[in-house]
C-alpha positions as CSV (number, residue, x, y, z in Angstrom):
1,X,174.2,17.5,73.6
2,X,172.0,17.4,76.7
3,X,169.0,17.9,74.9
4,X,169.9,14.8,73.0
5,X,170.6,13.1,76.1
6,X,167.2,14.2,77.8
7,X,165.5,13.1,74.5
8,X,166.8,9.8,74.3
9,X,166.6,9.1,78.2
10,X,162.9,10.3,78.2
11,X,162.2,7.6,75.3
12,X,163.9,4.9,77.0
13,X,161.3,5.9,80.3
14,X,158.6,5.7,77.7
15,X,159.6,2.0,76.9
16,X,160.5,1.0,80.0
17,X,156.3,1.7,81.5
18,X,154.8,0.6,78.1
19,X,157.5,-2.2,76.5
20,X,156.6,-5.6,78.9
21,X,153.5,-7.0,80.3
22,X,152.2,-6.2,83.8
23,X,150.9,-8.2,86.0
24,X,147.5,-6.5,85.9
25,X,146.9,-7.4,82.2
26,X,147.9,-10.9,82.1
27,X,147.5,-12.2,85.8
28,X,144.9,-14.5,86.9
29,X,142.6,-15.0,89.4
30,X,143.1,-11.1,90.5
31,X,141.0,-9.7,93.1
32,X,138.2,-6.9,91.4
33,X,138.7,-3.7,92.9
34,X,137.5,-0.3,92.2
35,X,141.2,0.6,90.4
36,X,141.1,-2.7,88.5
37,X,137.7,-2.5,87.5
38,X,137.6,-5.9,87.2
39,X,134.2,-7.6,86.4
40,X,132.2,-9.5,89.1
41,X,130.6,-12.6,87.8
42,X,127.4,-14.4,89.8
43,X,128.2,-18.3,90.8
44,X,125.7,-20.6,88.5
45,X,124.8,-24.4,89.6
46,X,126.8,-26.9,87.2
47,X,125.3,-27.8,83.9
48,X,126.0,-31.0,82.6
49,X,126.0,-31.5,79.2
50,X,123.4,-33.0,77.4
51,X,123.6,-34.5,73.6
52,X,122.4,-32.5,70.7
53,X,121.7,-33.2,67.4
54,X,124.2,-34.1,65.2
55,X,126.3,-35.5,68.2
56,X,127.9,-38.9,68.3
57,X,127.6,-41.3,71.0
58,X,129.3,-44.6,71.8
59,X,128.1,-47.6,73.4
60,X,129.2,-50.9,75.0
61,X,126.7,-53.8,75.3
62,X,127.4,-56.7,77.3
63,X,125.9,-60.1,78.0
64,X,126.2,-63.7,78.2
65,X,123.9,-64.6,75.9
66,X,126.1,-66.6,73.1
67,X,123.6,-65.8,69.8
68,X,123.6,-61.8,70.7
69,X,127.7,-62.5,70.8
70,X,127.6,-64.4,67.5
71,X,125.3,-61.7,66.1
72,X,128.0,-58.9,66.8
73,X,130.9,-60.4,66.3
74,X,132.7,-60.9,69.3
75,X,135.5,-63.8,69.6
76,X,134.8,-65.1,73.0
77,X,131.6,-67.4,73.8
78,X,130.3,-65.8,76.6
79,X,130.6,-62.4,76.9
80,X,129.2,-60.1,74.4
81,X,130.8,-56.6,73.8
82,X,130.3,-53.8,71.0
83,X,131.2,-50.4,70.5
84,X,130.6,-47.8,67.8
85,X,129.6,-44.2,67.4
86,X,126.2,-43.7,66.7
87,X,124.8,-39.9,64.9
88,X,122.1,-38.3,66.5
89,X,119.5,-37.7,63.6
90,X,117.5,-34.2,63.2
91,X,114.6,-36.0,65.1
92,X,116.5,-36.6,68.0
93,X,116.7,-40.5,67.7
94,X,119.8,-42.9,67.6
95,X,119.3,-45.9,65.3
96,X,121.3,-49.2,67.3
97,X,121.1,-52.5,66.3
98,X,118.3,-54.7,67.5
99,X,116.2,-51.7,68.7
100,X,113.8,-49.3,67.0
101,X,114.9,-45.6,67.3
102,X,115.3,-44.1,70.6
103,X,115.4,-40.3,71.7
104,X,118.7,-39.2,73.3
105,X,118.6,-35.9,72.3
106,X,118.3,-33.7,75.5
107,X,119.8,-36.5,78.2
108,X,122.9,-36.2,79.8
109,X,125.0,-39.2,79.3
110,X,124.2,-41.0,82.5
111,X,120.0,-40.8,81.1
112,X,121.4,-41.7,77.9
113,X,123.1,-44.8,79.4
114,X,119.9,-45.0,81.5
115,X,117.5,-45.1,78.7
116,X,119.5,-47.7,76.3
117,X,120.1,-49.7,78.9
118,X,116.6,-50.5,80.0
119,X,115.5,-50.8,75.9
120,X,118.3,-53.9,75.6
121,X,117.1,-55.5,78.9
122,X,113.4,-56.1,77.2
123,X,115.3,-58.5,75.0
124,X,118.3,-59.3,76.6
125,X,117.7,-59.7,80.1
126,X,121.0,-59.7,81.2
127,X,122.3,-56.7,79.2
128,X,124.6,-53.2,80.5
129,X,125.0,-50.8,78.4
130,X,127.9,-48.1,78.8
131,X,127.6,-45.0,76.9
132,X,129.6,-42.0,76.0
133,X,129.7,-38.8,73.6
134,X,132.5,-39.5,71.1
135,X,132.7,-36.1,69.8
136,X,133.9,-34.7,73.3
137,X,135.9,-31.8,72.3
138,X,136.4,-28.1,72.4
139,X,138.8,-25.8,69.7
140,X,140.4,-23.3,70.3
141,X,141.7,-20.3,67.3
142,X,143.4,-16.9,68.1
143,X,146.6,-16.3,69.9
144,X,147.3,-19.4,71.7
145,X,147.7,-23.0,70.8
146,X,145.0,-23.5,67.8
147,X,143.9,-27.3,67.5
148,X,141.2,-29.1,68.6
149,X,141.6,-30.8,72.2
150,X,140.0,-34.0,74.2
151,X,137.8,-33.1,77.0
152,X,139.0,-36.0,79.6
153,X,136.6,-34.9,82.5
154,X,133.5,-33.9,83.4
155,X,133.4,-30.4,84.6
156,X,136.9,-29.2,82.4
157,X,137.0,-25.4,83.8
158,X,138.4,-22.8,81.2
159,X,141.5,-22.7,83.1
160,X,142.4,-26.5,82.6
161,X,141.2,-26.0,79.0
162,X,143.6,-23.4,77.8
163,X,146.5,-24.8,79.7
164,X,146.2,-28.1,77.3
165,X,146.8,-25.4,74.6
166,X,150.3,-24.1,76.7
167,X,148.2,-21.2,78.0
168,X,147.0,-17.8,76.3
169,X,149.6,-16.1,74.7
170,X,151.3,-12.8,76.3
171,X,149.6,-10.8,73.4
172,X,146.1,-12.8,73.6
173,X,143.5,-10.1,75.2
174,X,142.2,-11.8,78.8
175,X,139.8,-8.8,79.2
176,X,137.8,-10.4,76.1
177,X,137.8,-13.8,76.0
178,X,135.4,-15.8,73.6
179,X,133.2,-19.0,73.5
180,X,131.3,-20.1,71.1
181,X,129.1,-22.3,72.1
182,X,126.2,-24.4,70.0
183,X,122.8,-24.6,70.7
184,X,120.2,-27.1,69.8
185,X,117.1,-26.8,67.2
186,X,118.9,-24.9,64.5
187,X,119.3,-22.0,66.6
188,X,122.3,-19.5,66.6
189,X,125.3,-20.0,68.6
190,X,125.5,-18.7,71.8
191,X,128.4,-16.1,72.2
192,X,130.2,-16.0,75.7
193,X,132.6,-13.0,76.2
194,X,134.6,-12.8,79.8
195,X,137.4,-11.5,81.2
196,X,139.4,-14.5,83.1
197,X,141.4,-12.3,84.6
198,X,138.9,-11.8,87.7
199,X,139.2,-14.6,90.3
200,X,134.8,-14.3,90.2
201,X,135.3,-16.4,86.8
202,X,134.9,-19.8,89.3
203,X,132.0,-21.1,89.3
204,X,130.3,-18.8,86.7
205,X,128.5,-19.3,83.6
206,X,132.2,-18.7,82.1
207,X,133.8,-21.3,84.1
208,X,133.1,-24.7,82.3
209,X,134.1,-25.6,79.1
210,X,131.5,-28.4,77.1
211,X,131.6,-30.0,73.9
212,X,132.1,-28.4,70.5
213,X,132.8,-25.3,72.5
214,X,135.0,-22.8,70.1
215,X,137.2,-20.7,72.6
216,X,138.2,-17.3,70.3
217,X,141.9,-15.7,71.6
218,X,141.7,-12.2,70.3
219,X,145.4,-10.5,70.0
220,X,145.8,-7.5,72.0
221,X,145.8,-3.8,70.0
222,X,148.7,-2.8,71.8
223,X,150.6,-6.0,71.3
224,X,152.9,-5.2,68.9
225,X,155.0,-2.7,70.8
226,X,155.2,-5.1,74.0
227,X,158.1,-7.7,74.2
228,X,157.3,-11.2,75.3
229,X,159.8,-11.6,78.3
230,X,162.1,-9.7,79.9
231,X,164.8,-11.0,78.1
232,X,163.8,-9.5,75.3
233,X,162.7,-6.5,77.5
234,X,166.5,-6.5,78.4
235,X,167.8,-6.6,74.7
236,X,165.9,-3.7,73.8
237,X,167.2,-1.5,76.1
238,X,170.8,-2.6,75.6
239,X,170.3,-2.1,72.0
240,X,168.8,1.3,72.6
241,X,171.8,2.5,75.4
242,X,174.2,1.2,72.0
243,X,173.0,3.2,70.0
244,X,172.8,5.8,72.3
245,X,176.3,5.8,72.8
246,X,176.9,5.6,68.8
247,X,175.1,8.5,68.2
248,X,176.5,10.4,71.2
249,X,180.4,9.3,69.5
250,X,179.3,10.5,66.0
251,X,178.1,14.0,67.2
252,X,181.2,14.4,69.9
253,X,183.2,13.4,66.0
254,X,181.3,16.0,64.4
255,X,181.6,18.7,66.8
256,X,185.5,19.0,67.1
């Protein structure tokens, strides 16, 4: 009877240190130390974005200039606005109306804006131009939120991103986090792999997330014998002390 005891008590130890999540293996922003072994990431200048072919970009024109306003269809007499999404062809050019192709491919938006703006001005003097990339947004597959999600601000970090998605999921692996990220001129995708757990993720090549970034969740190997919470941490071990006790009755039944 005490060797079942000792058994059983020994297996409920076992699930006790190996049945919930620590802190350690979820946490963020931990400090790397040498019993962590956490990775330490350099700090990079911010990027920004700049559109690629195949990209879409949106643009506003305005001006007083009444034929211009007839020409595109606006309803007021005199002020001139128009918006649609434009595709960056393989040669790098956006085709708009009343201007020969221009190059965008390789400007940030603010060039881009830049650069449109001053082509309308040689035959509409009065012209502004806003411009933005329509396509702004990253996905994200594996374990935690899947879907496809608006990037509303410049400089989105990968924390800000994920937590659009409800955050990672207990059994997503943080030690191995994924990005797949585009590149321009037919060339493969670049691969990012990181561990956001380390607090040295901040400011690092890791940190930002741009448009048509893929962010890749990969589930845990040893997910499937951890419990979510610690309610459900709780239930197994209540189950397990009930059926302890069962199988303690039924060999006290046997034995007399």
């Amino acid at each position: 009877m005490r060797k079942i005891q000792t058994i059983f008590l020994l297996l409920l130890m076992a699930v006790a240190m190996t049945g919930c999540y620590s802190h350690r293996a979820i946490g963020y922003l931990q400090e790397p130390t040498k019993s962590n072994k956490l990775p330490v990431y350099d700090s990079v200048p911010y990027q920004p974005y700049r559109i690629r072919v195949n990209d879409e970009i949106i643009y506003r024109l305005i001006t007083m200039d009444e034929t211009i306003s007839k020409s595109l269809g606006t309803n007021t007499s005199n002020t001139g606005q128009y918006a649609n999404s434009y595709r960056v062809f393989a040669d790098g050019t956006v085709d708009l109306p009343f201007l020969k192709p221009i190059k965008v491919q390789g400007l940030t938006e603010t060039e881009a804006q830049d650069t449109l703006r001053a082509a309308f001005k040689e035959i509409i003097p009065d012209a502004d131009v806003k411009v933005a990339l329509y396509n702004k947004y990253f996905s994200v597959v594996g374990d935690a939120n899947a879907g496809r999600y608006f990037i509303y601000k410049e400089k989105m970090n990968i924390f800000q991103a994920l937590a659009m998605t409800g955050d990672v999921m207990n059994s997503g692996d943080r030690r191995h986090i994924r990005i797949i990220r585009p590149r321009d001129g037919g060339q493969e995708p670049e691969i990012l792999e990181f561990d956001m757990r380390t607090n040295s993720i901040i400011d690092s090549k890791y940190y930002y997330v741009y448009p048509n970034d893929v962010i890749y969740v990969a589930r845990t190997k040893d997910s499937f014998f951890k419990v979510p919470t610690y309610t459900g941490f709780l239930g197994l071990i209540t189950s397990s002390v009930s059926l302890l006790i069962t199988v303690l009755n039924q060999v006290l039944l046997l034995s007399r």
